[in-house]
C-alpha positions in Angstrom: 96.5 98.2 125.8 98.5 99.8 122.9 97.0 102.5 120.9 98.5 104.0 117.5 97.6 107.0 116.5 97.9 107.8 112.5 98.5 110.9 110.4 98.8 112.2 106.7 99.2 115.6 108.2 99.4 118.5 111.2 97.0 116.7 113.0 97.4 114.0 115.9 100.4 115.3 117.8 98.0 116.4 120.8 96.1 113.6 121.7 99.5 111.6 121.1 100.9 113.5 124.1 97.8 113.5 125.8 96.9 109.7 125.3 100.7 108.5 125.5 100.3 109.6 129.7 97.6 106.5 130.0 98.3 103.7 127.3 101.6 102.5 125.5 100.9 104.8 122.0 102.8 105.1 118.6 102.4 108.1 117.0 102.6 107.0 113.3 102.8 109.6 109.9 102.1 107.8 106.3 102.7 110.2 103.6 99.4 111.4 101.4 98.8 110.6 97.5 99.5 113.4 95.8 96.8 114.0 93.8 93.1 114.4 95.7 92.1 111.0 94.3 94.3 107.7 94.1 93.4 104.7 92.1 96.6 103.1 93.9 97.5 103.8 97.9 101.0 102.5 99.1 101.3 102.5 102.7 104.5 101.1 104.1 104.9 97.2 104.9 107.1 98.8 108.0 104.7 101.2 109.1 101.8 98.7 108.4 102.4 96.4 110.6 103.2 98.7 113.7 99.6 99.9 113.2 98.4 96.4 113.0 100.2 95.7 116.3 97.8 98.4 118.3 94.5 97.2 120.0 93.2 100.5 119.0 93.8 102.8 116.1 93.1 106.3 115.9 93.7 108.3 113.0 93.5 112.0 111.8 93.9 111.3 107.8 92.8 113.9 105.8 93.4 112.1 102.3 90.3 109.6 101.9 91.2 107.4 99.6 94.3 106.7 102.3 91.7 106.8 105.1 89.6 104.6 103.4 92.3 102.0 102.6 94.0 101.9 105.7 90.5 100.5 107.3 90.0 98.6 104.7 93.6 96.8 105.3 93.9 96.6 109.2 89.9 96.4 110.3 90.5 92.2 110.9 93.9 93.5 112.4 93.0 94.9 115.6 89.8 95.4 118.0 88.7 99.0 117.0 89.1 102.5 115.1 88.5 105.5 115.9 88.4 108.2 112.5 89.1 111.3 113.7 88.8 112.7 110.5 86.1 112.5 107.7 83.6 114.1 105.5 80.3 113.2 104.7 77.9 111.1 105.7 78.4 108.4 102.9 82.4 108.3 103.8 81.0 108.0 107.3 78.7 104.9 106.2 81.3 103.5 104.3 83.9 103.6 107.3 81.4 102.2 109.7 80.4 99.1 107.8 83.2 97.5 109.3 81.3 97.0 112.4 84.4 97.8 114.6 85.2 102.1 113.2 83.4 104.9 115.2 82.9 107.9 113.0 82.7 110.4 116.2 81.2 114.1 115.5 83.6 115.3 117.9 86.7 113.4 119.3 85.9 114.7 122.8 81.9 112.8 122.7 83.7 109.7 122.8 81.3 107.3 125.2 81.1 103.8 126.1 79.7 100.9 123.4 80.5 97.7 124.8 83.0 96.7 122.9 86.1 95.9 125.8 88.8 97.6 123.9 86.8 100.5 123.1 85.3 101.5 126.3 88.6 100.6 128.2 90.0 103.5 126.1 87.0 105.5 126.5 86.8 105.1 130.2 90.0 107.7 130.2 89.6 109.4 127.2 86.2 111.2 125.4 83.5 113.1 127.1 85.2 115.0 129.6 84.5 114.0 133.2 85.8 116.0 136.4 85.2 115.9 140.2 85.5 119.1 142.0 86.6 120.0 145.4 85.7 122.7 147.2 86.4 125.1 150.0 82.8 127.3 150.6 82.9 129.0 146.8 86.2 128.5 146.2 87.5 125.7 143.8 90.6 123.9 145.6 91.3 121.2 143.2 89.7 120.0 140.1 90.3 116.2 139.2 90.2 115.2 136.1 88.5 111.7 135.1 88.0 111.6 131.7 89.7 114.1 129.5 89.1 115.0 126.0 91.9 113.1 123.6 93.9 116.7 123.1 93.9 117.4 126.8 92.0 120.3 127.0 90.1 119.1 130.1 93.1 118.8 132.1 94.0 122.2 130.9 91.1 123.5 132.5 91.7 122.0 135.3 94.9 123.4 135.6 93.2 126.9 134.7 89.8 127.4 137.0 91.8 126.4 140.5 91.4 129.0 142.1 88.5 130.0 140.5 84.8 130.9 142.2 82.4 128.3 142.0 79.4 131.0 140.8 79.4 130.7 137.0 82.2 128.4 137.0 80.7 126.1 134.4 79.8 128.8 131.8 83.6 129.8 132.6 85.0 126.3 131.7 83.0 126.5 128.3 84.2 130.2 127.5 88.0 129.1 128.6 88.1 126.1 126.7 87.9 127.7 123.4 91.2 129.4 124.0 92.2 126.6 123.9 94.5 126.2 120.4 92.0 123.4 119.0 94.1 121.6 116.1 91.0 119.0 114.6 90.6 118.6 111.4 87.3 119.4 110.0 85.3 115.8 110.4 82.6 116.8 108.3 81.7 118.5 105.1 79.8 121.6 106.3 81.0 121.4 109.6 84.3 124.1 111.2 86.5 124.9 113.9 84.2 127.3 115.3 81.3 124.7 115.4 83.5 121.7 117.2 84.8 124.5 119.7 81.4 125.1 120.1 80.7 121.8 120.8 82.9 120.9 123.0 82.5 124.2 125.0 78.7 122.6 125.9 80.5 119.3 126.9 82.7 120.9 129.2 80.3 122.9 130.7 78.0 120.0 131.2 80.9 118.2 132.4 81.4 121.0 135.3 78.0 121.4 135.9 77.6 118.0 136.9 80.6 117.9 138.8 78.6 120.9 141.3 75.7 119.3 141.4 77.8 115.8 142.7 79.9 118.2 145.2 
């Protein structure tokens, strides 16, 4: 499967090195409007069509009237889109329409939908997923899954070895926001703080359940 990830921006560059360890992925920058809304949006023929070569497209545009376009132009192109990036819940309707975009609250909620593209990228990358192994109260080894698109589950993994089992998922969810989080704000009301928050409970859920399976 090939994946391209888009970007008018800073944001993107993580989940491209996380995601580019799995699938074959393009990491792809189009240049913004410059003013904050564009009657006309020119995006590449070049750069175009190596986004309409990916099975999957993710992107982390800020600018909506490029967000909204780009959809609009590659939606028949490939199987499915992921926005990364939006605001409001009527940009959200109008992105979803489609039938094949998923507006996600939080990249790292991404779960299964039945679609075969979708859940074949999902299966490695979204909700975070982990199987722990270890030695009386002692973690030995934490395997990682699923990992969230910027690849802050596998740097927990990397962090709690060692680590004593007692507490050890309210650690992961305290740990996790050290992590340097670099989303975009995906909705109007919404902030950093909030999506770290977020997806702190996921990865404490994620290690809880990974106990309870030991």
């Amino acid at each position: 499967m090939k994946v391209a990830i888009v970007s008018d921006g800073p944001y993107g560059e993580r989940a491209y090195a996380t995601i580019k360890e799995e699938f074959e992925t393009e990491f792809i920058v189009l240049e913004p409007p410059m003013d904050a809304f564009a009657d006309e949006v020119d995006i590449p023929g070049e750069e175009l069509a190596r986004i309409e070569g990916a099975d999957l497209v993710i992107t982390y545009i800020l600018h909506p009237d490029l967000s909204l376009d780009l959809v609009n132009l590659i939606h028949q192109k490939v199987d499915w889109i992921i926005v990364g990036a939006w605001r409001g819940e009527g940009f959200k309707k109008q992105l979803t329409s489609y039938g094949n975009v998923t507006c996600p609250e939080n990249m790292c909620d991404l779960i299964e939908n039945g679609n075969p593209t979708y859940d074949e990228f999902v299966a490695r990358f979204g909700r975070p997923v982990v199987r722990i192994n270890c030695q009386g109260d002692r973690v030995v080894d934490i395997q990682v899954l699923r990992c969230s698109p910027c690849g802050s589950t596998h740097y927990l993994a990397q962090e709690l070895k060692g680590e004593s089992t007692i507490n050890l998922p309210i650690k992961a969810g305290l740990k996790i926001q050290h992590y340097p989080c670099r989303a975009p704000r995906m909705r109007l009301f919404s902030d950093d703080e909030c999506k770290k928050e977020i997806a702190a409970n996921l990865h404490k859920e994620a290690f809880q359940d990974a106990l309870e399976d030991d």
